[in-house]
VOPAGU-2260 file (C-alpha; in pm, 1 decimal, decimal comma):
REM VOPAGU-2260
SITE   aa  ch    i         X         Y         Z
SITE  UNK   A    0   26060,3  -23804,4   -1721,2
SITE  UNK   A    1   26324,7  -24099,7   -1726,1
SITE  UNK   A    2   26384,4  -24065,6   -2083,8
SITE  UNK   A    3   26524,4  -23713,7   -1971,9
SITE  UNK   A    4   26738,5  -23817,2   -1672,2
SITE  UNK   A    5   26853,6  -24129,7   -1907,1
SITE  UNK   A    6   26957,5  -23914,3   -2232,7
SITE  UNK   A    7   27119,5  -23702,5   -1912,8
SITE  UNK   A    8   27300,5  -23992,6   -1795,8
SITE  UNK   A    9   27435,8  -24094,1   -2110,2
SITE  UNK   A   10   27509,0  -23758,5   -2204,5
SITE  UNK   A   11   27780,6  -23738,0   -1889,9
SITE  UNK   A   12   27864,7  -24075,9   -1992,6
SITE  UNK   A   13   28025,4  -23993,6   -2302,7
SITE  UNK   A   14   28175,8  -23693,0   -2220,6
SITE  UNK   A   15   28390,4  -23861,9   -1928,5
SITE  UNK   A   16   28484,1  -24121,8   -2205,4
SITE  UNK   A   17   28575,4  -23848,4   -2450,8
SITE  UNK   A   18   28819,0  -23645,5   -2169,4
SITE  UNK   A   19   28971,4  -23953,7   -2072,8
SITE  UNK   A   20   29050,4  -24114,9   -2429,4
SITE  UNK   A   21   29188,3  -23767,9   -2503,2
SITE  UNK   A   22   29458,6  -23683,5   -2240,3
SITE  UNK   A   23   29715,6  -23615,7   -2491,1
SITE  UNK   A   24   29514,5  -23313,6   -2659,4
SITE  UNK   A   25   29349,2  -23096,5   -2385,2
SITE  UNK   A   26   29213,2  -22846,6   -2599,8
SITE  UNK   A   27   28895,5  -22810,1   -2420,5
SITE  UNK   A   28   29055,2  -22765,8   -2095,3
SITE  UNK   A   29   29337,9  -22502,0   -2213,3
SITE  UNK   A   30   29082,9  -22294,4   -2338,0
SITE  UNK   A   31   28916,5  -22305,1   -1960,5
SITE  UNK   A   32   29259,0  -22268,8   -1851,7
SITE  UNK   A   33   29326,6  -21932,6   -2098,1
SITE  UNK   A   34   29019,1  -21810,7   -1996,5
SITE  UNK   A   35   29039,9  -21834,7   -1623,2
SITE  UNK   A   36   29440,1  -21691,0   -1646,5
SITE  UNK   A   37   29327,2  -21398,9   -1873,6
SITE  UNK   A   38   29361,0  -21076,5   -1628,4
SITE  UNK   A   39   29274,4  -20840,0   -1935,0
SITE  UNK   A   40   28931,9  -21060,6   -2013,1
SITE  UNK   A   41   28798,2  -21049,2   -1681,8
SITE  UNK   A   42   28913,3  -20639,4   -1669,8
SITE  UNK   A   43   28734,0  -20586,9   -2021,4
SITE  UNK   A   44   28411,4  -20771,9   -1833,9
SITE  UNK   A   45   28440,5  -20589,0   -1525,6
SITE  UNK   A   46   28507,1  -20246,7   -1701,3
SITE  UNK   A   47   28210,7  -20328,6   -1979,5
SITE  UNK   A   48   27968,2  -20406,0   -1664,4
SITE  UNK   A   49   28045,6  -20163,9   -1480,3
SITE  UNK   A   50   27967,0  -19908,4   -1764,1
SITE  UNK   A   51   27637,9  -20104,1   -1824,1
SITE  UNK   A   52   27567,6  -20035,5   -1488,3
SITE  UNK   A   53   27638,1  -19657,6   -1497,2
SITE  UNK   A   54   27427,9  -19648,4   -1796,6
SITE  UNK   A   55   27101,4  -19773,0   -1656,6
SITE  UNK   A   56   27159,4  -19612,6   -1367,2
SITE  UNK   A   57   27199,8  -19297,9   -1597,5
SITE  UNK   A   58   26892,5  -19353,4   -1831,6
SITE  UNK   A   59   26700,8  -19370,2   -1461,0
SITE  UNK   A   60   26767,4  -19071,6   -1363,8
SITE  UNK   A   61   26707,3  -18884,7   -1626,5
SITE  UNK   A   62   26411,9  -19088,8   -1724,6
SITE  UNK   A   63   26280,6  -19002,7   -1383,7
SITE  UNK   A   64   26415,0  -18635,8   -1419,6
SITE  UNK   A   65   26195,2  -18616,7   -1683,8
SITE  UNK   A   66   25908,6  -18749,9   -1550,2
SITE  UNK   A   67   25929,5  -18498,7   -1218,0
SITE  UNK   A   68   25972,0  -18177,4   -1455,2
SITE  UNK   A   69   25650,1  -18268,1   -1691,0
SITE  UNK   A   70   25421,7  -18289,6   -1329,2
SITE  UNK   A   71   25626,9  -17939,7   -1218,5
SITE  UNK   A   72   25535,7  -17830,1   -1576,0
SITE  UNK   A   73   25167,6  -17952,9   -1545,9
SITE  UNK   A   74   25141,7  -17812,2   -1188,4
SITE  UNK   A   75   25232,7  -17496,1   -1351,3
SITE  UNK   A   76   24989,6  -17495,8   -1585,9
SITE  UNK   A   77   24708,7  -17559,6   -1357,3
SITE  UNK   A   78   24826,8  -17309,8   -1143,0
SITE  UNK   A   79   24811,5  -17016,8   -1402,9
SITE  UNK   A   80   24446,7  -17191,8   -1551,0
SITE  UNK   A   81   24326,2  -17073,9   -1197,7
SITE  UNK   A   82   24516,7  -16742,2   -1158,0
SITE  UNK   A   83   24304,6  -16632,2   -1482,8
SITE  UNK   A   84   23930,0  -16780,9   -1395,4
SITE  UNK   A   85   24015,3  -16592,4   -1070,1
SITE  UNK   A   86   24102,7  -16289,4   -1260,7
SITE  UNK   A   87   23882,2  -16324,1   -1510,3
SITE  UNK   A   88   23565,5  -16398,4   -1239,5
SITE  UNK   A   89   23719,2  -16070,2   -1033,2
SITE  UNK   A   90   23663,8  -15860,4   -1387,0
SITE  UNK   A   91   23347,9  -15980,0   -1472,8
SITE  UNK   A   92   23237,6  -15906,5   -1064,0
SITE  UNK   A   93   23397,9  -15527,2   -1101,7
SITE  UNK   A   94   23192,0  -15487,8   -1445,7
SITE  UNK   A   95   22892,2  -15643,4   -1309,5
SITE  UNK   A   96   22900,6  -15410,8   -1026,0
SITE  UNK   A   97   23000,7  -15082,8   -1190,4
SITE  UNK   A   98   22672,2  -15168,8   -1447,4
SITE  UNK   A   99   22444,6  -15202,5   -1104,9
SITE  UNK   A  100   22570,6  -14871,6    -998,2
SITE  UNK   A  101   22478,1  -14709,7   -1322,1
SITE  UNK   A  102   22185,3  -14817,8   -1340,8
SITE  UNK   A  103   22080,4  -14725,2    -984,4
SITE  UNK   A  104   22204,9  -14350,7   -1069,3
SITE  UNK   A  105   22018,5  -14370,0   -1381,0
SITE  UNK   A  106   21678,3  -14501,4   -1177,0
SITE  UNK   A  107   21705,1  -14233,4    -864,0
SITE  UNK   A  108   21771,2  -13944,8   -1198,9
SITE  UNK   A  109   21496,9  -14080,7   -1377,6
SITE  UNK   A  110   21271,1  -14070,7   -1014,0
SITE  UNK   A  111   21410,0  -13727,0    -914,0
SITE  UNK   A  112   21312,8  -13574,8   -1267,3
SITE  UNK   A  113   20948,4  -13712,4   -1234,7
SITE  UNK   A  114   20891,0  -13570,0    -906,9
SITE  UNK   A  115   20980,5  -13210,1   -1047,3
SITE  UNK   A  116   20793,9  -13246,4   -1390,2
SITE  UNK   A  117   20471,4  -13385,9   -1104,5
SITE  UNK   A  118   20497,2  -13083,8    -919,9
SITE  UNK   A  119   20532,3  -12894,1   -1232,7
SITE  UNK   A  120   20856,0  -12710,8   -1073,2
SITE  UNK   A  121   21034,0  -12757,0   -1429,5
SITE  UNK   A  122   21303,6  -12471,8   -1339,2
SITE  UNK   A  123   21432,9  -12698,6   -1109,0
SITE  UNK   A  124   21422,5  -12965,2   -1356,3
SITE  UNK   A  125   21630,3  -12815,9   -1620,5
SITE  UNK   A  126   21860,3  -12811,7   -1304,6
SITE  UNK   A  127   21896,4  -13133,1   -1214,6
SITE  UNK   A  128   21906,9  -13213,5   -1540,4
SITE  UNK   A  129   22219,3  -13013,1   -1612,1
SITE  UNK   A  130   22348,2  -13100,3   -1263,8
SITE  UNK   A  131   22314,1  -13464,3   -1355,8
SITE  UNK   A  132   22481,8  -13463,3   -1737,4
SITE  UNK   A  133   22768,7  -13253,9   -1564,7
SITE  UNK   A  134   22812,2  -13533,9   -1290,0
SITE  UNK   A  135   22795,5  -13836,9   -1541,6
SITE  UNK   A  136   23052,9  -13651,4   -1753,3
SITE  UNK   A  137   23191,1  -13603,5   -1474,5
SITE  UNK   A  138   23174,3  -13984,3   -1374,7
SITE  UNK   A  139   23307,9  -14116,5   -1757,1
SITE  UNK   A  140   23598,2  -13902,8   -1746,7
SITE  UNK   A  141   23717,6  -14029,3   -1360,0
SITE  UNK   A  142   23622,4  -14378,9   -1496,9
SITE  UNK   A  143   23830,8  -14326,8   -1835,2
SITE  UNK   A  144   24167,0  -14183,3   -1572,0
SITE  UNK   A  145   24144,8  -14457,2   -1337,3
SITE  UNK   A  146   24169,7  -14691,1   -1587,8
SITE  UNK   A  147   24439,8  -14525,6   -1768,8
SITE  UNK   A  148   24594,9  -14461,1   -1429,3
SITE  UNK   A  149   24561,4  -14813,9   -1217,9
SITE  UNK   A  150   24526,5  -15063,6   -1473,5
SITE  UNK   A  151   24712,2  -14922,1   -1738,4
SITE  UNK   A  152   25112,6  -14921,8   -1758,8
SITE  UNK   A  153   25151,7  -14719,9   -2059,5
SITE  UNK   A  154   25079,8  -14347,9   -1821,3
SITE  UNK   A  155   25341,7  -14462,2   -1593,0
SITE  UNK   A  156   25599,1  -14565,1   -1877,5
SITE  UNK   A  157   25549,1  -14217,4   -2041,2
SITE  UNK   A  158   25543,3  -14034,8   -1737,5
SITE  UNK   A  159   25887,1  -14149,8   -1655,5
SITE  UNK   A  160   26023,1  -14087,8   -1976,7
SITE  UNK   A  161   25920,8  -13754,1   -1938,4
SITE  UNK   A  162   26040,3  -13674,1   -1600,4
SITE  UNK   A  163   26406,9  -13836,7   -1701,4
SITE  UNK   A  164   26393,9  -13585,1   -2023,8
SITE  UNK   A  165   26275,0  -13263,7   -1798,6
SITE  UNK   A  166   26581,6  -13381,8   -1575,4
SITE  UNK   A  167   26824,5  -13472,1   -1843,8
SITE  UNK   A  168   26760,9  -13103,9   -1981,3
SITE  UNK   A  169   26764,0  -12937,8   -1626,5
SITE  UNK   A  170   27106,4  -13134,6   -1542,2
SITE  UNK   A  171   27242,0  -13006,5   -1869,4
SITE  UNK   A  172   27155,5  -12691,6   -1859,0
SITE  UNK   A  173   27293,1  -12640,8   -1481,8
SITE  UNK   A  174   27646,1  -12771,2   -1620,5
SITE  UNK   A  175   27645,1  -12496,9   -1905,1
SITE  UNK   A  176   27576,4  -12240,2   -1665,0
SITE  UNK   A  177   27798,6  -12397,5   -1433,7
SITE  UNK   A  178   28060,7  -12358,3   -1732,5
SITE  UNK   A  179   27989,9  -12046,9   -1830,3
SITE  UNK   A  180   28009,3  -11856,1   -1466,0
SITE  UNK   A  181   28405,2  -12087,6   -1424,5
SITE  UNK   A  182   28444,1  -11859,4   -1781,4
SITE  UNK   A  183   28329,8  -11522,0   -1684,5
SITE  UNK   A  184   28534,7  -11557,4   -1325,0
SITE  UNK   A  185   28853,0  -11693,2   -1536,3
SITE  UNK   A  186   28818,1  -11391,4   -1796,4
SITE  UNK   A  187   28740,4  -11131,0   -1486,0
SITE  UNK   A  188   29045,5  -11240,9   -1298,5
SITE  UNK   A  189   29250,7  -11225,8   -1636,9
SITE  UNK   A  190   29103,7  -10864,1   -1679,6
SITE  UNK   A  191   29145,8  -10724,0   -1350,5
SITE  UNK   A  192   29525,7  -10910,0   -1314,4
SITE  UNK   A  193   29626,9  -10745,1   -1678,1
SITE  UNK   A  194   29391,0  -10446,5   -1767,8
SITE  UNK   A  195   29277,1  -10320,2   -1447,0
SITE  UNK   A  196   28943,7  -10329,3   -1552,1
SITE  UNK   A  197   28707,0  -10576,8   -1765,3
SITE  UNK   A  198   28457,9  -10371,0   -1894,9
SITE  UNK   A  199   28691,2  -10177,1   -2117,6
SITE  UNK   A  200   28848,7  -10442,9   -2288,3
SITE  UNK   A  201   28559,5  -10750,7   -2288,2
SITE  UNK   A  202   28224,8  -10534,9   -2279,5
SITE  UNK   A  203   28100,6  -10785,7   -2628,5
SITE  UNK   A  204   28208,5  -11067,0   -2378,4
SITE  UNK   A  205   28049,8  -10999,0   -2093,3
SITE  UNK   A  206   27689,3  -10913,2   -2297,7
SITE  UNK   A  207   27736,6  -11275,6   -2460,6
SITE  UNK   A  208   27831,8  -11421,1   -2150,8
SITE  UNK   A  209   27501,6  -11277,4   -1951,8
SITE  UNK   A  210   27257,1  -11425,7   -2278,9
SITE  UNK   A  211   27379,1  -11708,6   -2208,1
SITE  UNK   A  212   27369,5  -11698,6   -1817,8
SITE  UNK   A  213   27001,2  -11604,1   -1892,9
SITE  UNK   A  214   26924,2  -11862,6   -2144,6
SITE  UNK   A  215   27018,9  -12179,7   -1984,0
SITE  UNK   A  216   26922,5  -12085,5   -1624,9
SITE  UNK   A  217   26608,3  -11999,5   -1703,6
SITE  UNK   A  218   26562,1  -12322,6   -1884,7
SITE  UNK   A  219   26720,5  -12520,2   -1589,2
SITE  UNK   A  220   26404,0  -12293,9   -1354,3
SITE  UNK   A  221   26159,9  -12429,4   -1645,3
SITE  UNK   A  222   26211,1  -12779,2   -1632,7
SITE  UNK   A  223   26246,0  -12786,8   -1244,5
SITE  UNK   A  224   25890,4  -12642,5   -1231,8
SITE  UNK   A  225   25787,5  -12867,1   -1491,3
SITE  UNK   A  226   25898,9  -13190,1   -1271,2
SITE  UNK   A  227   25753,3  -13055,7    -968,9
SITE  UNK   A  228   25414,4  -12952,1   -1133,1
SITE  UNK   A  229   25392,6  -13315,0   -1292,4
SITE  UNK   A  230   25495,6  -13484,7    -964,0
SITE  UNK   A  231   25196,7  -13244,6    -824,9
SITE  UNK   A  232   24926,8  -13326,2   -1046,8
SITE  UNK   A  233   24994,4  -13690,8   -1088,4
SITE  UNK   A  234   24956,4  -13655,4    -662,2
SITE  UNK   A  235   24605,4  -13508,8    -724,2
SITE  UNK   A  236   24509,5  -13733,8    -978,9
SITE  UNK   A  237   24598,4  -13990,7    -724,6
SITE  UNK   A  238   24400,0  -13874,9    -426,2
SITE  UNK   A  239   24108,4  -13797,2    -635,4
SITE  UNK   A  240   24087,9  -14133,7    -840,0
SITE  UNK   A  241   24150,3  -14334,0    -534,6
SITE  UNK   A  242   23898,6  -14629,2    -497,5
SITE  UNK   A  243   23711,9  -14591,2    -164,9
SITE  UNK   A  244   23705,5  -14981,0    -120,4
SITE  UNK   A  245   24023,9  -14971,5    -137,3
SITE  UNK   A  246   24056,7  -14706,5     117,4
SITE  UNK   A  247   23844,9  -14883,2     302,1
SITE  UNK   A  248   24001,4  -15243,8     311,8
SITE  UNK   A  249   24330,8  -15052,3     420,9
SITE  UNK   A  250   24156,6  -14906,2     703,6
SITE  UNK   A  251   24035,2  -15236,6     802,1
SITE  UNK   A  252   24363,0  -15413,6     768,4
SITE  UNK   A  253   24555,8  -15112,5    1000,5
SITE  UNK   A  254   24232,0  -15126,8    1253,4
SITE  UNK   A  255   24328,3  -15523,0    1238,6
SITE  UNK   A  256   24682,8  -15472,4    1347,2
């Protein structure tokens, strides 16, 4: 420990002895002296510090930018993993249940038919068991539509491209005939104004023009009762498939209110 304050002492020692044998060359402090007088140094340090500042501050942000958007993106991700166990538990729970029912139909047929074959009534067996093939036909083709129908979005894709067809082709066909009559009324006033009379100078004219009056109304009166059929049966179809849990939750929820 004193051999480090005493190299210290002679250290400051010799460098007083060297500034003060060399007062004729002050090298050492004009440099201090440039240095300390030099605006454009001390800007070129400011200006480089400052930008070292803005930098980290920069990398920061971004760094903790980043950081924030992977636990938004991870959030996400758990988010949608639960959405489909949710959906996937609610499919399996609809399955599950549909099975249950058809197999309790399939017991109480099974019980009904072996009470009639007991009693040895087999007319009404051959009944029942036509009444009961027509009502599980019955049940797989309801089954197959409300599928297609509620959990399906190709029948509701095709149904509007036909219903924007059947109206493309009605809207059409009402401007042709809408055309056609602004014709006929042009060539009738042209006839009556110069002839007198149309029929003796147009009567090829006016046959064409009423084929044609014919043609495209009738195919304007078509496609409207196409459209309104469709919009009819799809109604049906509606009503009919309806789930009656469903019908019954909404009762619930309006009872609620």
């Amino acid at each position: 420990m004193l051999f480090r304050f005493f190299k210290l002492f002679i250290f400051i020692l010799v460098l007083n002895i060297i500034l003060h044998s060399n007062k004729n060359n002050n090298n050492i402090i004009n440099i201090f002296e440039k240095i300390k007088n030099n605006k454009k140094f001390h800007i070129r340090i400011n200006k480089y510090l400052a930008e070292y500042i803005k930098n980290e501050n920069t990398n920061y942000e971004s760094t903790e930018f980043n950081l924030l958007y992977e636990e938004m993106v991870k959030q996400k991700l758990n988010n949608y993993k639960r959405l489909i166990d949710l959906s996937k538990k609610e499919k399996n729970y609809k399955k599950k249940k549909l099975r249950d029912k058809k197999w309790q139909d399939k017991v109480v047929r099974n019980k009904i038919r072996a009470y009639y074959v007991l009693i040895g009534d087999y007319n009404k067996y051959y009944e029942m068991r036509g009444s009961f093939n027509f009502i599980e036909t019955k049940n797989k083709m309801k089954n197959k539509l409300y599928e297609i129908i509620f959990k399906g979005t190709r029948f509701w894709k095709r149904l509007g491209f036909f219903l924007e067809f059947l109206g493309i082709c009605a809207v059409n066909s009402m401007i042709f005939v809408i055309h056609g009559f602004l014709a006929s009324l042009l060539l009738y006033i042209v006839g009556v104004k110069y002839f007198g009379t149309i029929y003796t100078v147009f009567p090829n004219t006016l046959i064409i023009f009423s084929e044609y009056f014919i043609v495209f109304y009738g195919i304007y009166g078509v496609c409207i009762l196409l459209i309104i059929i469709t919009v009819v049966v799809v109604i049906l179809f509606l009503v009919w498939l309806w789930p009656k849990d469903d019908e019954n939750n909404i009762n619930k929820i309006l009872y609620a209110k």
